[in-house]
C-alpha positions in Angstrom: -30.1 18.1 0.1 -26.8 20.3 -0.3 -25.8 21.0 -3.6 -22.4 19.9 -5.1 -21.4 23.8 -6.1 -22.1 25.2 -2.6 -20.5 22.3 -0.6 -17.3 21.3 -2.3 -14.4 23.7 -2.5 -13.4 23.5 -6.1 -12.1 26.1 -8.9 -12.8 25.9 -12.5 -10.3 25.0 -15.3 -11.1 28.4 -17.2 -8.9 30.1 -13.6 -5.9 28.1 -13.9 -6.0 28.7 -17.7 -5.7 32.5 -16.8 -3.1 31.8 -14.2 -1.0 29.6 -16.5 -1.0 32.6 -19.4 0.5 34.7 -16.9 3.3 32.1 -15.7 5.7 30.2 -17.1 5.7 26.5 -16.3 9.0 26.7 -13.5 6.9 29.7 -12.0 3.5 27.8 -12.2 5.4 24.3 -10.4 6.7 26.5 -7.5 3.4 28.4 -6.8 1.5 25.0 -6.7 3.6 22.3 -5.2 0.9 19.9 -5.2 -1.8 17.9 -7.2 -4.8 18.3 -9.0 -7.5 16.3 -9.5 -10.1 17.3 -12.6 -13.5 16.0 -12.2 -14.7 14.5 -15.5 -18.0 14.9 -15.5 -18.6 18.2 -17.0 -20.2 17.6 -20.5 -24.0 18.7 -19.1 -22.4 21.2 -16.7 -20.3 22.7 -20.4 -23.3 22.7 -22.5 -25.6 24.3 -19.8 -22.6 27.0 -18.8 -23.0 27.8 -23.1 -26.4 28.6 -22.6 -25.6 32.0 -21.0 -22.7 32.8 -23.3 -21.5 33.0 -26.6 -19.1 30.1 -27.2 -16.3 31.4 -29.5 -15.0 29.3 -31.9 -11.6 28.9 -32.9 -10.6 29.1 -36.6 -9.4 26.1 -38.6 -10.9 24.4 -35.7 -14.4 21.9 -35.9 -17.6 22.6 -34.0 -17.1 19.4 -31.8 -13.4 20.4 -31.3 -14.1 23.9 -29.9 -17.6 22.2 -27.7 -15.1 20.2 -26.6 -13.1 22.4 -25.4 -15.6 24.4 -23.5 -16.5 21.4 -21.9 -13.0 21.0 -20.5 -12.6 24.7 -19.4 -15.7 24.3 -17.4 -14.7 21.4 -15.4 -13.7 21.1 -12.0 -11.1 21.4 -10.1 -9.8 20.1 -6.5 -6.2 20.8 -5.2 -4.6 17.6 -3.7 -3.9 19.7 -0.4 -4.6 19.5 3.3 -7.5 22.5 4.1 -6.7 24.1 7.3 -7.7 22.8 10.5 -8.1 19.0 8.8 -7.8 16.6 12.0 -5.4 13.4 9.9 -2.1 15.3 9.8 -0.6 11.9 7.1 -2.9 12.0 4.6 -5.3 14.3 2.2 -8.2 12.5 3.0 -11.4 12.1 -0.5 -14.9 11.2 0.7 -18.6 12.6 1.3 -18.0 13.9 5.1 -17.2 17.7 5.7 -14.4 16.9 7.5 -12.3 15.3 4.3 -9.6 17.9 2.2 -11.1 16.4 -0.4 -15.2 16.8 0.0 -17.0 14.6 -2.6 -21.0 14.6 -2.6 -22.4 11.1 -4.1 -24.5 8.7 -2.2 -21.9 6.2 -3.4 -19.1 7.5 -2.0 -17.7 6.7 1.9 -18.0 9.1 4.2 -13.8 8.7 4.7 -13.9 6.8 1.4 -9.7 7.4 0.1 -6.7 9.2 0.6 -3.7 10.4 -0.6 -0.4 10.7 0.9 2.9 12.6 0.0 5.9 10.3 0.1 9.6 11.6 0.7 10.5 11.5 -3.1 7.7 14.2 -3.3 5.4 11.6 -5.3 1.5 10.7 -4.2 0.4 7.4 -3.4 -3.6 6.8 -3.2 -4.8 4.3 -0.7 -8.4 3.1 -0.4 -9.7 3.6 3.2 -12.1 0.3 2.9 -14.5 2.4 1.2 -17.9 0.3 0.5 -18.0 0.8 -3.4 -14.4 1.0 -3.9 -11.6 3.0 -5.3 -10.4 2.5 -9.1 -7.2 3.4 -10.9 -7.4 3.3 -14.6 -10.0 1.3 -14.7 -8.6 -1.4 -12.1 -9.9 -1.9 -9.1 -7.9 -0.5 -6.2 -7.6 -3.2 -3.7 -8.5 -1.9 -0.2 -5.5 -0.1 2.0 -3.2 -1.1 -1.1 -1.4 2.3 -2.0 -1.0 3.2 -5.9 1.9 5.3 -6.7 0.3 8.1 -8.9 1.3 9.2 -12.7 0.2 12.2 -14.5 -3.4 11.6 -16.6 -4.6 9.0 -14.0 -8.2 8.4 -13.9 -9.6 8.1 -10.2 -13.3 6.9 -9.8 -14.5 6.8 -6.2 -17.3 4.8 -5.8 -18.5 4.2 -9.4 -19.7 7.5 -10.6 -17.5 10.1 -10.3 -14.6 10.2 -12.5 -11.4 12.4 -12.0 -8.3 12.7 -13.6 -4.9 12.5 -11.8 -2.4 15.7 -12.6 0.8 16.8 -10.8 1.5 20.3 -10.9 3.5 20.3 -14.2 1.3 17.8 -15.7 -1.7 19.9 -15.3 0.6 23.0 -16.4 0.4 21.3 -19.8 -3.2 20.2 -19.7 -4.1 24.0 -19.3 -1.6 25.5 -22.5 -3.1 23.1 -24.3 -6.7 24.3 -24.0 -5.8 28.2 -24.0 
């Protein structure tokens, strides 16, 4: 079986911390005109990645404040964007096939399991493609080919398990000065 870190096409949060230093927020909006999406799951993946380093801590700030902090720099990250040569022109398409912009390994997750699409306000909708264990929003269940317009700080779960977090460009621009 493939492993999530050599089949997905993902950066981590630590990058676009280094980017964001280096921009200003207009600058950082215009180089990434799209959205992010921040996969949640990254306590064991933090902890383990501290293992191999010495974690830093910052002063005035608590032990569990700076672990968790590490843990955030070391999650995830997938760009809302087409990848070249994707065959559905419409739509960013999220599931556990190859051939999605979005590439998501979990048994529970539909081989063409969600998408989004840009609308001509320059907003997202996400749409569940009849996925078999279901698209949630916040919690809700996202009823099947319904499209949910998307806010900032979202949380996306596709299929149960995995658990992301819904940021447009300037909204994850703020996420990442708040963890430098």
């Amino acid at each position: 079986m493939e492993s999530k870190e050599t089949s997905q096409h993902f950066e981590m949060v630590s990058n676009f911390i280094a980017i964001a230093n280096r921009l200003e927020a207009n600058q950082f909006v215009a180089r990434f005109d799209h959205p992010f999406l921040v996969h949640e799951g990254g306590q064991e993946d933090a902890r383990k990645a501290a293992q191999f380093g010495t974690m830093i801590l910052s002063p005035g700030k608590p032990m569990q404040e700076s672990m968790d902090d590490l843990d955030r720099k070391q999650r995830r990250v997938f760009r809302v964007v087409k990848k070249k040569g994707s065959a559905v022109d419409l739509m960013i398409t999220v599931g556990r096939s190859g051939n999605n912009d979005i590439r998501i390994l979990d048994p529970l997750v539909s081989k063409l399991h969600a998408y989004f699409q840009k609308m001509d306000d320059g907003s997202y909708i996400l749409c569940d493609n009849l996925s078999t264990n279901g698209t949630t929003v916040n919690g809700q269940e996202l009823p099947a080919k319904e499209k949910r317009p998307m806010q900032d700080g979202d949380r996306l779960s596709f299929g149960g398990e995995e658990e992301f977090m819904y940021y447009t460009s300037q909204g994850f621009y703020d996420l990442l000065t708040k963890l430098q």
